[in-house]
C-alpha positions, 0 to 999 in steps of 0.5 A: 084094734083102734088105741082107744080101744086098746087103752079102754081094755088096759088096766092103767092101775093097780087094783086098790087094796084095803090099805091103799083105800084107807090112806087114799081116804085119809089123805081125803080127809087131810085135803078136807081139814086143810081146806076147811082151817085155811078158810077159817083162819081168822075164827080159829085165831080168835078162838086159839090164839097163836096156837091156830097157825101153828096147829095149821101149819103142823096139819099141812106139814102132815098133809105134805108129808103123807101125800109124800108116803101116798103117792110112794106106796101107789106107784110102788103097787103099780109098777108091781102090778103093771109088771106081773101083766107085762110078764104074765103076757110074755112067752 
């Protein structure tokens, strides 16, 4: 069988379970916010005052920190699962 077969019918990945799609979502929505205060900086500011940076600084600190968590929890699920196919296919 050609590789790029081979790797077409090879999961590469973990099935995503509820709890992954929500953080994967949330962490979206993370990225999104971050991107959507970093282009607005200089109205947030007028608006808020010194709060603003600080307000950004605090969202992309939680955005680091849950992708941190994020990433984690994916490869932890799948070595698990990567795993239970590579023994599943052991004798």
């Amino acid at each position: 069988m050609p590789l790029w077969l081979d790797l077409l019918r090879t999961p590469m990945a973990a099935p995503e379970t509820a709890m992954l799609r929500s953080m994967r979502r949330t962490f979206q929505l993370l990225c999104v916010a971050c991107a959507i205060c970093v282009v607005l900086v200089s109205p947030l500011t007028a608006l808020l005052g010194r709060a603003a940076p600080v307000g950004i600084a605090g969202l992309l600190l939680t955005t680091a920190i849950y992708t941190g968590l994020y990433v984690f929890r994916k490869n932890r699920a799948d070595e698990a699962f990567l795993a239970a196919a590579t023994s599943d296919e052991q004798p």
